[in-house]
PDB file of N, CA, C and O in Angstrom:
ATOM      1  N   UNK A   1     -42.388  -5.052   8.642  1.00  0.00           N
ATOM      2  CA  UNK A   1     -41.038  -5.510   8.400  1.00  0.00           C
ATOM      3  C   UNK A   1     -40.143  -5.031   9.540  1.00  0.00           C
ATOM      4  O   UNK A   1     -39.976  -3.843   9.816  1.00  0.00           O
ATOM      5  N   UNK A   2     -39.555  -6.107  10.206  1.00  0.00           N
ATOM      6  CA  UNK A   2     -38.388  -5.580  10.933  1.00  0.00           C
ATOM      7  C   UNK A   2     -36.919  -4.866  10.579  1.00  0.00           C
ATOM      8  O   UNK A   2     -36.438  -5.101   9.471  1.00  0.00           O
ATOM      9  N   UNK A   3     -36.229  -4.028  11.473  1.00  0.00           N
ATOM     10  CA  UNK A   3     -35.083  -3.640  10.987  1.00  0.00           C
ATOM     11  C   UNK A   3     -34.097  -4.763  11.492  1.00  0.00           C
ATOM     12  O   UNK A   3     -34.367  -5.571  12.381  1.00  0.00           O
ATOM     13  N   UNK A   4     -33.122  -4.703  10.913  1.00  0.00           N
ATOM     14  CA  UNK A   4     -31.355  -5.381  10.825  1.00  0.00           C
ATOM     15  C   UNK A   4     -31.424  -5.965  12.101  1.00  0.00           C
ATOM     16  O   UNK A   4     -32.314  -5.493  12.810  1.00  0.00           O
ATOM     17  N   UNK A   5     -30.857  -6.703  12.511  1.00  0.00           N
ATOM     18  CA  UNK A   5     -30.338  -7.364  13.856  1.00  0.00           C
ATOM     19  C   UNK A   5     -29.280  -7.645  13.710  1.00  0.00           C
ATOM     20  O   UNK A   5     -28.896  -8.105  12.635  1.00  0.00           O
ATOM     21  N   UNK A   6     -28.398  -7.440  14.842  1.00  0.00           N
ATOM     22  CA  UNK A   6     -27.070  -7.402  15.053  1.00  0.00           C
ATOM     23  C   UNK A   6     -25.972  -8.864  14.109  1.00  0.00           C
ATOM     24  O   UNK A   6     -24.749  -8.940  13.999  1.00  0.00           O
ATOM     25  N   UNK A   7     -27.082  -9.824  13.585  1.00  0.00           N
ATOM     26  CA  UNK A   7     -26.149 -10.643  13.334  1.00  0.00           C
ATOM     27  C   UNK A   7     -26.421 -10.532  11.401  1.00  0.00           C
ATOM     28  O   UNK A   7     -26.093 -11.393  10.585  1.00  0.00           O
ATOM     29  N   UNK A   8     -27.055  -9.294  11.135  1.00  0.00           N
ATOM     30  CA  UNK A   8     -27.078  -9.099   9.339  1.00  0.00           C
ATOM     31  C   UNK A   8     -26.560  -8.097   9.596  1.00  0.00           C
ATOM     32  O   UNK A   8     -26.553  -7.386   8.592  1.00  0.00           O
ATOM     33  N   UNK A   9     -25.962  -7.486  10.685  1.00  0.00           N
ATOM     34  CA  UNK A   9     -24.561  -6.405  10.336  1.00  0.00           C
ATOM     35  C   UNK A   9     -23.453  -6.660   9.622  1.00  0.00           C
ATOM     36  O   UNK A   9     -22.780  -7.545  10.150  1.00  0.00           O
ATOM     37  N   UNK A  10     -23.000  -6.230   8.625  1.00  0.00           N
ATOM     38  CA  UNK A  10     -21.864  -5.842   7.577  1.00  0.00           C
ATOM     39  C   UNK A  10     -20.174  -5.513   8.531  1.00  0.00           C
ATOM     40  O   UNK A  10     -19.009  -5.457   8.136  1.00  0.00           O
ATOM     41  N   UNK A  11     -20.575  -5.415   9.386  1.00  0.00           N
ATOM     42  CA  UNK A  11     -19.365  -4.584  10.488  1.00  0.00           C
ATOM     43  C   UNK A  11     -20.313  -4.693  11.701  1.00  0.00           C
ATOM     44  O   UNK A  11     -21.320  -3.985  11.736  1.00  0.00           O
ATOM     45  N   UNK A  12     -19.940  -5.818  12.999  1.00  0.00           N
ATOM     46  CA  UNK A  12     -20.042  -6.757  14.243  1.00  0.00           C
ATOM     47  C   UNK A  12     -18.920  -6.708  15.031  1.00  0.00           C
ATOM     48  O   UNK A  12     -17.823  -7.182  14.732  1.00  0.00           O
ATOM     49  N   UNK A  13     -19.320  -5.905  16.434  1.00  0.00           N
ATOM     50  CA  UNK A  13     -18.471  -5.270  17.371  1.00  0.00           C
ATOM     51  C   UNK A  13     -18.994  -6.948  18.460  1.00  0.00           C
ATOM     52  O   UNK A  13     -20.161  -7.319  18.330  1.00  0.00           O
ATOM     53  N   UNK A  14     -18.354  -7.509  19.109  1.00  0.00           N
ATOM     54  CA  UNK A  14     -19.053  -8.368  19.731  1.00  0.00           C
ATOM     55  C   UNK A  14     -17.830  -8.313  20.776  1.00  0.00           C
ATOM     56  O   UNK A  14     -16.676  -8.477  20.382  1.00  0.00           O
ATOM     57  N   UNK A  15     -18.224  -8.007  22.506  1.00  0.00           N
ATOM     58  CA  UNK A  15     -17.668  -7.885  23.467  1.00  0.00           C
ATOM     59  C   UNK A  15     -16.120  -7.073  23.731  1.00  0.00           C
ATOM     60  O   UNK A  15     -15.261  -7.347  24.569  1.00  0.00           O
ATOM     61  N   UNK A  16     -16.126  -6.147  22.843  1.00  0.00           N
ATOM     62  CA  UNK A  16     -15.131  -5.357  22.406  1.00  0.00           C
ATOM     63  C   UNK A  16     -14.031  -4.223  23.539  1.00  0.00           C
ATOM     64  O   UNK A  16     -14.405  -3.080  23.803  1.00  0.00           O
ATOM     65  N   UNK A  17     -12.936  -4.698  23.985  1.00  0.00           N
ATOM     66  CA  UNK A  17     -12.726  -4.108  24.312  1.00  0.00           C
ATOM     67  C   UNK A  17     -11.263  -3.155  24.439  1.00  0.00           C
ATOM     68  O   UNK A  17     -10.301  -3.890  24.217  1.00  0.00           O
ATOM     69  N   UNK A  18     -10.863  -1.809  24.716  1.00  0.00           N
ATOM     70  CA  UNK A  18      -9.996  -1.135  24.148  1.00  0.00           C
ATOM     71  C   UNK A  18      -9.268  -0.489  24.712  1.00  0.00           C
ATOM     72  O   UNK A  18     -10.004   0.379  25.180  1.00  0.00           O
ATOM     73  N   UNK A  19      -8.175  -0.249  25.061  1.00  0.00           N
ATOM     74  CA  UNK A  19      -7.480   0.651  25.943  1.00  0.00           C
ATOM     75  C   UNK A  19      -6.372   1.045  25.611  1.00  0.00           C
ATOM     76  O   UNK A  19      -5.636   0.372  24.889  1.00  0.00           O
ATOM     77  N   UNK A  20      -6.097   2.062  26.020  1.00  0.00           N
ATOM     78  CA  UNK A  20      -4.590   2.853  25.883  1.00  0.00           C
ATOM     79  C   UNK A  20      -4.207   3.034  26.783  1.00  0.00           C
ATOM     80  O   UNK A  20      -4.619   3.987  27.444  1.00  0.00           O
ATOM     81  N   UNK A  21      -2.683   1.736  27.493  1.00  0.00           N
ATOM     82  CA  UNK A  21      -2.229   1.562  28.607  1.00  0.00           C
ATOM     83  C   UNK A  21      -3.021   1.815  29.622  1.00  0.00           C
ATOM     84  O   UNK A  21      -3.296   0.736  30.147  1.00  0.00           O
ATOM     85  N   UNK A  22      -3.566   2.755  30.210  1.00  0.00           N
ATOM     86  CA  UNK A  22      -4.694   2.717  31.746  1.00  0.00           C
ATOM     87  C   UNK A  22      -5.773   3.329  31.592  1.00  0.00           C
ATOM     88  O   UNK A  22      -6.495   3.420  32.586  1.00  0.00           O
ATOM     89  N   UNK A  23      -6.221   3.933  30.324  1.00  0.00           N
ATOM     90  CA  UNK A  23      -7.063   4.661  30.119  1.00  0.00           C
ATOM     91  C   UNK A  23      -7.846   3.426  28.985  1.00  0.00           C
ATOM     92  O   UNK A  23      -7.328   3.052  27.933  1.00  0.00           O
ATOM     93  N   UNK A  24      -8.925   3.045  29.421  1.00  0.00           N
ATOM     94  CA  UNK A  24     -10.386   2.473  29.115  1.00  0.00           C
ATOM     95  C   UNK A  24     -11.210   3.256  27.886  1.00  0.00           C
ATOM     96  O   UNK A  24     -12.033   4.119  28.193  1.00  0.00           O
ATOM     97  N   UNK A  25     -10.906   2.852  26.185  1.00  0.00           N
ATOM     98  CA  UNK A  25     -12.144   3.156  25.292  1.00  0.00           C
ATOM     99  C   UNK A  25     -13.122   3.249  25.293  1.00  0.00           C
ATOM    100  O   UNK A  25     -13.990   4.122  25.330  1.00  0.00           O
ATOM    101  N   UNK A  26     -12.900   1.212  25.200  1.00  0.00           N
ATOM    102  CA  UNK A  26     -14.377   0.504  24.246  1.00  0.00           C
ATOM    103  C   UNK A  26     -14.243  -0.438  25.906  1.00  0.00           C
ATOM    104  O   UNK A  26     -13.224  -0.673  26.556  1.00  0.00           O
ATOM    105  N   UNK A  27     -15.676  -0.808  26.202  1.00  0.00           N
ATOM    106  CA  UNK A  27     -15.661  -2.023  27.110  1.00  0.00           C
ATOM    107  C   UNK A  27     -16.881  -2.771  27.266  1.00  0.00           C
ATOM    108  O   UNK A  27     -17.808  -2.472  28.020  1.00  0.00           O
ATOM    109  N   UNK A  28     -16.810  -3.830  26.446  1.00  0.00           N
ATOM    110  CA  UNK A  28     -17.765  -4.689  26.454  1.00  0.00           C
ATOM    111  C   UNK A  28     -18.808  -3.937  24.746  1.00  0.00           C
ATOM    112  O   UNK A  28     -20.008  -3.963  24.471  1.00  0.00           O
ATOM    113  N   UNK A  29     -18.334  -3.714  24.452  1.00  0.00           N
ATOM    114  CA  UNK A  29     -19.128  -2.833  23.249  1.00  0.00           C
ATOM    115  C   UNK A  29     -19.291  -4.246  22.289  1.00  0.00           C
ATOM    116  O   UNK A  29     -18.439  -4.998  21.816  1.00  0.00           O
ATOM    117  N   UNK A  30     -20.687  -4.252  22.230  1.00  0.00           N
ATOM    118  CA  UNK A  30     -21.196  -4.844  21.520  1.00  0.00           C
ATOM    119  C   UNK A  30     -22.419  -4.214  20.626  1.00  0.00           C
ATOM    120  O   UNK A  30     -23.264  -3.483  21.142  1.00  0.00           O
ATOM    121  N   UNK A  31     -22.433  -4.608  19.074  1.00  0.00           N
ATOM    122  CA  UNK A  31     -23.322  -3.470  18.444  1.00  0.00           C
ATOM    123  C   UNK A  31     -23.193  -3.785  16.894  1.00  0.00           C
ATOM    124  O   UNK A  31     -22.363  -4.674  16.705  1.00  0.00           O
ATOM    125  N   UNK A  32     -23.811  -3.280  15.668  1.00  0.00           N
ATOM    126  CA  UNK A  32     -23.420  -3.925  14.401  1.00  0.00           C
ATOM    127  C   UNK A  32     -23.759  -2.613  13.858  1.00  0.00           C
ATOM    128  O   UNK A  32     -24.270  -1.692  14.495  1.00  0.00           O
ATOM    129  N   UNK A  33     -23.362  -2.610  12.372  1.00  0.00           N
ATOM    130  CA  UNK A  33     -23.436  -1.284  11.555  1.00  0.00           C
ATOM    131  C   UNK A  33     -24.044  -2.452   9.959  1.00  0.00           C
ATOM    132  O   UNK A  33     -23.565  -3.351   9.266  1.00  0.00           O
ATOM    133  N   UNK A  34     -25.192  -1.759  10.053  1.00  0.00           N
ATOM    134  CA  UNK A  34     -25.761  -2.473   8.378  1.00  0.00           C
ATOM    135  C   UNK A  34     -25.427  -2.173   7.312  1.00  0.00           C
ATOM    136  O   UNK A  34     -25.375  -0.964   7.085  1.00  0.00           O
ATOM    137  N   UNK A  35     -25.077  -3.094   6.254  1.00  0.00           N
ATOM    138  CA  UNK A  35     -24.637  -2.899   4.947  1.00  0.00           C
ATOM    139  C   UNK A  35     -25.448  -1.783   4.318  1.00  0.00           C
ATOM    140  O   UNK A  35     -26.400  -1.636   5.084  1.00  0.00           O
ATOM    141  N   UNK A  36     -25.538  -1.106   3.534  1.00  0.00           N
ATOM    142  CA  UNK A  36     -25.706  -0.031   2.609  1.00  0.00           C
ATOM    143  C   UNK A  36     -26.954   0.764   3.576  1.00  0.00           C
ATOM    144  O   UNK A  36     -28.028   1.104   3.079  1.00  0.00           O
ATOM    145  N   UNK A  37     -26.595   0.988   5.042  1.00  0.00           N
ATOM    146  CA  UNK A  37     -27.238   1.931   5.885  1.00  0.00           C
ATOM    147  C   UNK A  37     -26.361   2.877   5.969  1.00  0.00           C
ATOM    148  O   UNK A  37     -25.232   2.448   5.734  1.00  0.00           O
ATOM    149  N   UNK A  38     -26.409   4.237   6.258  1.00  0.00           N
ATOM    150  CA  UNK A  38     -25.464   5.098   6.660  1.00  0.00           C
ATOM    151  C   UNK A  38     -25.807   5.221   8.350  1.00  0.00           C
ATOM    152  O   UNK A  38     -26.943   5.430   8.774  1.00  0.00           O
ATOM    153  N   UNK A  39     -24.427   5.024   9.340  1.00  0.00           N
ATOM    154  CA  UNK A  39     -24.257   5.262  10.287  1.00  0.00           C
ATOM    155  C   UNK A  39     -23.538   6.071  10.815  1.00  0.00           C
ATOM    156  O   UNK A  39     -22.372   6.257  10.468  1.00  0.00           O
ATOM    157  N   UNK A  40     -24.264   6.837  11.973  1.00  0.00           N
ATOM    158  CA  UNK A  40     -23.358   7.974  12.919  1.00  0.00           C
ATOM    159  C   UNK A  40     -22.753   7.976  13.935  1.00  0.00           C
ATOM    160  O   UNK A  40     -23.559   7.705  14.825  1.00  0.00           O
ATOM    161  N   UNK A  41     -21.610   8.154  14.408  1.00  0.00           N
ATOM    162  CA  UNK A  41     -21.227   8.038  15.569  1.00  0.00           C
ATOM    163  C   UNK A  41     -20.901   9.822  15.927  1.00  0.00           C
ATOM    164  O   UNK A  41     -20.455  10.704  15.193  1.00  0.00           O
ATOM    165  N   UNK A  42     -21.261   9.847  17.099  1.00  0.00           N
ATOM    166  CA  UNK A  42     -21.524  11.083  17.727  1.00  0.00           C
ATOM    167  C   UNK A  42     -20.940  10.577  19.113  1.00  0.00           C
ATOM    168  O   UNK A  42     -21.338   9.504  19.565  1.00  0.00           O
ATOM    169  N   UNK A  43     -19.887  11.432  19.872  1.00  0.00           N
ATOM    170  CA  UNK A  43     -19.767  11.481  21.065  1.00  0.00           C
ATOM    171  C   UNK A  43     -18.325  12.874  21.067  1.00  0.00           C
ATOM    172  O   UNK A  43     -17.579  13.250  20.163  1.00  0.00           O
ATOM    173  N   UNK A  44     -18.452  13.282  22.457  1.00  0.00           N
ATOM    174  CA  UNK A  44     -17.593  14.302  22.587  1.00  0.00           C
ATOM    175  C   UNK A  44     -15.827  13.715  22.341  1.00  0.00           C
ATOM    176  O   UNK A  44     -15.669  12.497  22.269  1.00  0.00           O
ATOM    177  N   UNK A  45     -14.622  14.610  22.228  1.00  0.00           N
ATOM    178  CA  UNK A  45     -13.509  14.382  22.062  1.00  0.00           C
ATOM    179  C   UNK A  45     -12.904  12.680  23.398  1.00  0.00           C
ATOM    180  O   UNK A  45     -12.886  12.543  24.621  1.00  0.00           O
ATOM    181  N   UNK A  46     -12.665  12.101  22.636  1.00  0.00           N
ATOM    182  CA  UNK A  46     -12.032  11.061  23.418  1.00  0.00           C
ATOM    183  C   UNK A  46     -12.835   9.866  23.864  1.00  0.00           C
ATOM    184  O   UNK A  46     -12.482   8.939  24.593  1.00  0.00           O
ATOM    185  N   UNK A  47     -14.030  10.090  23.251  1.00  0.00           N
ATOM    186  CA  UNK A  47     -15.100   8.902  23.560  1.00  0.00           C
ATOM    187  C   UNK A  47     -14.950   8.014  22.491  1.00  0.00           C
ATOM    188  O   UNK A  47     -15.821   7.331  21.953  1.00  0.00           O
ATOM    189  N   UNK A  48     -14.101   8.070  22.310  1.00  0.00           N
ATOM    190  CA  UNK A  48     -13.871   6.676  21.034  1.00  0.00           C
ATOM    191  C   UNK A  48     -14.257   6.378  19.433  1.00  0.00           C
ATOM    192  O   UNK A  48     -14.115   5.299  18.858  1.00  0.00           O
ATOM    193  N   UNK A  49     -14.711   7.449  18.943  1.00  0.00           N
ATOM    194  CA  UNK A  49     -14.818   7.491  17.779  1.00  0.00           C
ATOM    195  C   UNK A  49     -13.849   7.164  16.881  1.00  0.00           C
ATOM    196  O   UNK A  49     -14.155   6.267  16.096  1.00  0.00           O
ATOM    197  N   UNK A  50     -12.681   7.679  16.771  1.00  0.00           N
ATOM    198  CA  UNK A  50     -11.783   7.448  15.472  1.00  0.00           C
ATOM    199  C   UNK A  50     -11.267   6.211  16.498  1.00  0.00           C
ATOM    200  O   UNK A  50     -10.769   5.585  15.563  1.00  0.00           O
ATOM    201  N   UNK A  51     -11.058   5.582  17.350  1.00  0.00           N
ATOM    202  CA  UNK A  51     -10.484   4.319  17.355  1.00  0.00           C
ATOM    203  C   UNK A  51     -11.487   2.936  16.774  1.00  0.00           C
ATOM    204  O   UNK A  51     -11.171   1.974  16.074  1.00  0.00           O
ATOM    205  N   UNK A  52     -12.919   3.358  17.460  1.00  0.00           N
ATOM    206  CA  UNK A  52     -13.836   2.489  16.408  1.00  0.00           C
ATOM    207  C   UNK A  52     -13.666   2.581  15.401  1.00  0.00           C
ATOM    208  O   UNK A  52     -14.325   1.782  14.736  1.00  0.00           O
ATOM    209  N   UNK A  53     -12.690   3.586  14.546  1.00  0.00           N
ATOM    210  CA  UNK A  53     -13.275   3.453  12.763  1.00  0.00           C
ATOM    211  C   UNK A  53     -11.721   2.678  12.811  1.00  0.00           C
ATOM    212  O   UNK A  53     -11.555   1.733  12.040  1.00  0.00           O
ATOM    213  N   UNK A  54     -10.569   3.097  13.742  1.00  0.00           N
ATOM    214  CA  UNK A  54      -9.081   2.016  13.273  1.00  0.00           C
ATOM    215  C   UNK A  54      -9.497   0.628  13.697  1.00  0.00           C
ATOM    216  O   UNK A  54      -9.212  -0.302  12.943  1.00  0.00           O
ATOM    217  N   UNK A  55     -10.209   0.367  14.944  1.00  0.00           N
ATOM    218  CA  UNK A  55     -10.727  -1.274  14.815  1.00  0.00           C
ATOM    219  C   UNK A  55     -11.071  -1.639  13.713  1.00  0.00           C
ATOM    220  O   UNK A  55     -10.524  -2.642  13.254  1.00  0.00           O
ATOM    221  N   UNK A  56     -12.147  -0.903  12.887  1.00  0.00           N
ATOM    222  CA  UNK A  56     -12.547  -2.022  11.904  1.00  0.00           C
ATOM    223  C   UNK A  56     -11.639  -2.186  11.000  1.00  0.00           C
ATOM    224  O   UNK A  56     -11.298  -3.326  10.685  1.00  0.00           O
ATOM    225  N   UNK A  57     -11.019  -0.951  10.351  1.00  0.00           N
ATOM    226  CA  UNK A  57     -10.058  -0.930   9.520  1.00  0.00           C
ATOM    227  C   UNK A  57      -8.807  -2.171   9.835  1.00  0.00           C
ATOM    228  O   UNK A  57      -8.055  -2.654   8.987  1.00  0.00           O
ATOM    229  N   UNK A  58      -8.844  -2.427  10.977  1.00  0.00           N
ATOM    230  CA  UNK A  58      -7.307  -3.462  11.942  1.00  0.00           C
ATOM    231  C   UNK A  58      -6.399  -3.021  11.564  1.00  0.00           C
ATOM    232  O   UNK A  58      -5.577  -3.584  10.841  1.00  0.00           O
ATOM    233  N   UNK A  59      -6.344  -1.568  12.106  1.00  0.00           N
ATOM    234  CA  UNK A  59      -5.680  -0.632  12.063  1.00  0.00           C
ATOM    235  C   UNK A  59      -4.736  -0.648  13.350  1.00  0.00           C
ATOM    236  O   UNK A  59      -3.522  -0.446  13.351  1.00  0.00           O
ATOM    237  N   UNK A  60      -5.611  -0.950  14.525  1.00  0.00           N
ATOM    238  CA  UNK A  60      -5.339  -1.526  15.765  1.00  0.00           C
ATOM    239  C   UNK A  60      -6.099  -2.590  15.869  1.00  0.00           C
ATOM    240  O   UNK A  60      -7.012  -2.873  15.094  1.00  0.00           O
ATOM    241  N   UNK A  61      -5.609  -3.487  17.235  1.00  0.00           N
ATOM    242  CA  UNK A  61      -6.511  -4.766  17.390  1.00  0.00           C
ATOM    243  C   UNK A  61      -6.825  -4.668  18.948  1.00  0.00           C
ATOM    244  O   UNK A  61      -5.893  -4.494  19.734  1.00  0.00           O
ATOM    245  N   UNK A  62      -8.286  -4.793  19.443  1.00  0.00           N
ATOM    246  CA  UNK A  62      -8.681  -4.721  20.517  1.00  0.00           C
ATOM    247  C   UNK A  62      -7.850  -5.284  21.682  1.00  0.00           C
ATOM    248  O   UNK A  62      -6.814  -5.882  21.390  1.00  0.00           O
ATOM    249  N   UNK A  63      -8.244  -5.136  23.133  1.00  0.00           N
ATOM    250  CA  UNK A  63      -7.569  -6.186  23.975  1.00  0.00           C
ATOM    251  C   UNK A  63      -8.350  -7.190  24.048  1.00  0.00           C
ATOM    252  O   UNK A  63      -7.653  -8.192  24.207  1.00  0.00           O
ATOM    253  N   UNK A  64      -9.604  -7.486  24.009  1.00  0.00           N
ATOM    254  CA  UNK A  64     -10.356  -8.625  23.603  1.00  0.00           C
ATOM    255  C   UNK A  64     -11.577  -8.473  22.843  1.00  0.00           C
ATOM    256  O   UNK A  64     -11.952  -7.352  22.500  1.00  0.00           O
ATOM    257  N   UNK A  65     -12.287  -9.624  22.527  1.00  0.00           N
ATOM    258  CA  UNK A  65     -13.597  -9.440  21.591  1.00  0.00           C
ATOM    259  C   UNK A  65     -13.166  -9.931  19.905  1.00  0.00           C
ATOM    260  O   UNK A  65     -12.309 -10.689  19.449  1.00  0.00           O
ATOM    261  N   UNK A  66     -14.068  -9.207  19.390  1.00  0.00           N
ATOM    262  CA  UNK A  66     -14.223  -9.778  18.187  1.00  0.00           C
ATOM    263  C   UNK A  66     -14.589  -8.522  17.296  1.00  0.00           C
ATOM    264  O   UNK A  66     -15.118  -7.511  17.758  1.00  0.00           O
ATOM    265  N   UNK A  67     -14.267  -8.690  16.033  1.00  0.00           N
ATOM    266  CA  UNK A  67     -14.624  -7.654  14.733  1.00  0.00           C
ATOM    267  C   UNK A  67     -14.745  -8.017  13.819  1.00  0.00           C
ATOM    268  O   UNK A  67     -13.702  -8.159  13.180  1.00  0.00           O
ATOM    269  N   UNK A  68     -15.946  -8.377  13.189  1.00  0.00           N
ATOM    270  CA  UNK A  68     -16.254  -8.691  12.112  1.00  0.00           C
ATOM    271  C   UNK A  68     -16.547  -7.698  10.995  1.00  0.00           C
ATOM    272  O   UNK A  68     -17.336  -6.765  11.146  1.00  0.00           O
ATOM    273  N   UNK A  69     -15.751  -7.982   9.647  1.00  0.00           N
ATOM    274  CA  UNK A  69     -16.355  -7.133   8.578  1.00  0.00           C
ATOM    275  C   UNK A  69     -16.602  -8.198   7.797  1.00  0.00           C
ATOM    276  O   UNK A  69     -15.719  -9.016   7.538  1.00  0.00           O
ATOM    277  N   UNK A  70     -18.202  -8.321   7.206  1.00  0.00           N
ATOM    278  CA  UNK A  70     -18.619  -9.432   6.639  1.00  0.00           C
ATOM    279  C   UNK A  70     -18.541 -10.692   7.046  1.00  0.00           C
ATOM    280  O   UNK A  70     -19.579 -11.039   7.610  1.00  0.00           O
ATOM    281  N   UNK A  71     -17.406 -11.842   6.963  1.00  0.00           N
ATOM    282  CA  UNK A  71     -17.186 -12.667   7.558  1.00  0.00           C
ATOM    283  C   UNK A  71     -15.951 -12.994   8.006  1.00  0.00           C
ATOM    284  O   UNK A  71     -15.509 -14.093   8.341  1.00  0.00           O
ATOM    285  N   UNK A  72     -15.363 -11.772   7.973  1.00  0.00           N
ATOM    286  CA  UNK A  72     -13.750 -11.868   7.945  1.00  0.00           C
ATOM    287  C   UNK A  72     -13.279 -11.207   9.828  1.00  0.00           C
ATOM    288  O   UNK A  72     -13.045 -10.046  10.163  1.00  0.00           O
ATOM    289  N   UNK A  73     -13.285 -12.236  10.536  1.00  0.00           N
ATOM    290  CA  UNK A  73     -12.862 -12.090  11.494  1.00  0.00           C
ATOM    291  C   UNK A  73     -11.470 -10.780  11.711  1.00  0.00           C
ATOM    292  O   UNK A  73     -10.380 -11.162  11.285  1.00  0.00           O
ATOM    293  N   UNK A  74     -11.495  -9.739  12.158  1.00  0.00           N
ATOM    294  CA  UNK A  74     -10.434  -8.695  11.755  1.00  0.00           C
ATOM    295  C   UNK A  74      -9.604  -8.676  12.777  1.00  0.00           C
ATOM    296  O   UNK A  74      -8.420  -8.341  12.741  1.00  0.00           O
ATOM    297  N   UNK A  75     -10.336  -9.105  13.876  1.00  0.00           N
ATOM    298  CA  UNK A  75      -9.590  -9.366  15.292  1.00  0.00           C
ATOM    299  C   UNK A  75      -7.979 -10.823  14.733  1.00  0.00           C
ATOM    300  O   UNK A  75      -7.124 -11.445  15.363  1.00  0.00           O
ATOM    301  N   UNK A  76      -8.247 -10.749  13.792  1.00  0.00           N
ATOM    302  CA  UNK A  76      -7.443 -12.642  13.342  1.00  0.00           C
ATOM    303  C   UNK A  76      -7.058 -12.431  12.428  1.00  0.00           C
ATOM    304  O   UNK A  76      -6.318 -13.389  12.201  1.00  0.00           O
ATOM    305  N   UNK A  77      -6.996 -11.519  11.297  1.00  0.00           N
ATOM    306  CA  UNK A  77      -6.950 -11.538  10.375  1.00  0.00           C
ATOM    307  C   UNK A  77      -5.485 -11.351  10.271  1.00  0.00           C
ATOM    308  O   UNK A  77      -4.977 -11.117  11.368  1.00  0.00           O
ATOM    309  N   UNK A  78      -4.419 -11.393   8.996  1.00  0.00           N
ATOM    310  CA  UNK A  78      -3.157 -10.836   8.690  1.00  0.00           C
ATOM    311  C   UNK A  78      -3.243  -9.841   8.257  1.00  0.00           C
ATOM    312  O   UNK A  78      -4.246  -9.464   7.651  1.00  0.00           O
ATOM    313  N   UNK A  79      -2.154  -9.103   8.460  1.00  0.00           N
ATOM    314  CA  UNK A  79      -1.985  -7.594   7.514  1.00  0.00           C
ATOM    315  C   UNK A  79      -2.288  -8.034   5.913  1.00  0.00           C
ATOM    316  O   UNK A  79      -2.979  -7.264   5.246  1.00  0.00           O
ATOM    317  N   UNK A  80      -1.842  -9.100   5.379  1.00  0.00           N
ATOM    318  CA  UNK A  80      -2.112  -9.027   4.271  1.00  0.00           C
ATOM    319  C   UNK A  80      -3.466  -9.651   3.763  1.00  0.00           C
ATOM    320  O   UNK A  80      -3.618  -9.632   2.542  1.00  0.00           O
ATOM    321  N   UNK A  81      -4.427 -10.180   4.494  1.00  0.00           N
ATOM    322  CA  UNK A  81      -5.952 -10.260   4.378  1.00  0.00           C
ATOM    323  C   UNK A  81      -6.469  -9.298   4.384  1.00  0.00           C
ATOM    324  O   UNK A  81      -7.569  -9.275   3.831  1.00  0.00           O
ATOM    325  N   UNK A  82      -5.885  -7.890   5.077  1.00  0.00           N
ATOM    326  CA  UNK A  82      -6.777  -6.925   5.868  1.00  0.00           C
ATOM    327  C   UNK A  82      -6.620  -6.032   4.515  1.00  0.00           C
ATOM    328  O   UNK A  82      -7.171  -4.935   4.432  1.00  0.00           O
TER     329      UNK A  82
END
């Protein structure tokens, strides 16, 4: 049996990218997180962790790309969909 592929991810990062005025996040981040898998993100202070968890939330919205939670485009979505 194979594992998940990026397009039965629950939460779909597709060409993602992120910045704070001149300083560079996310770039080109593409990647998926599977429904009822537990996932880790690990990297030192400022490598982008808590802004990946406000993307999905559309908490913030990338400078380009796409975010999918389920089928709900988040990159598009309204505050009051989200």
């Amino acid at each position: 049996m194979e594992g998940p592929t990026a397009h039965d991810a629950h939460v779909r990062f597709e060409q993602v990218r992120m910045q704070y005025d001149a300083r560079v996040v996310l770039d080109g981040l593409t990647c998926g997180f599977p429904r009822g898998r537990i996932s880790v993100l690990l990297g030192g202070s400022g490598s982008g962790k808590s802004t990946l968890l406000r993307l999905i939330g559309g908490l913030i919205r990338p400078v380009s790309g796409r975010i999918y939670v389920g089928e709900t485009d988040v990159t598009k979505a309204s505050e009051a969909d989200l």
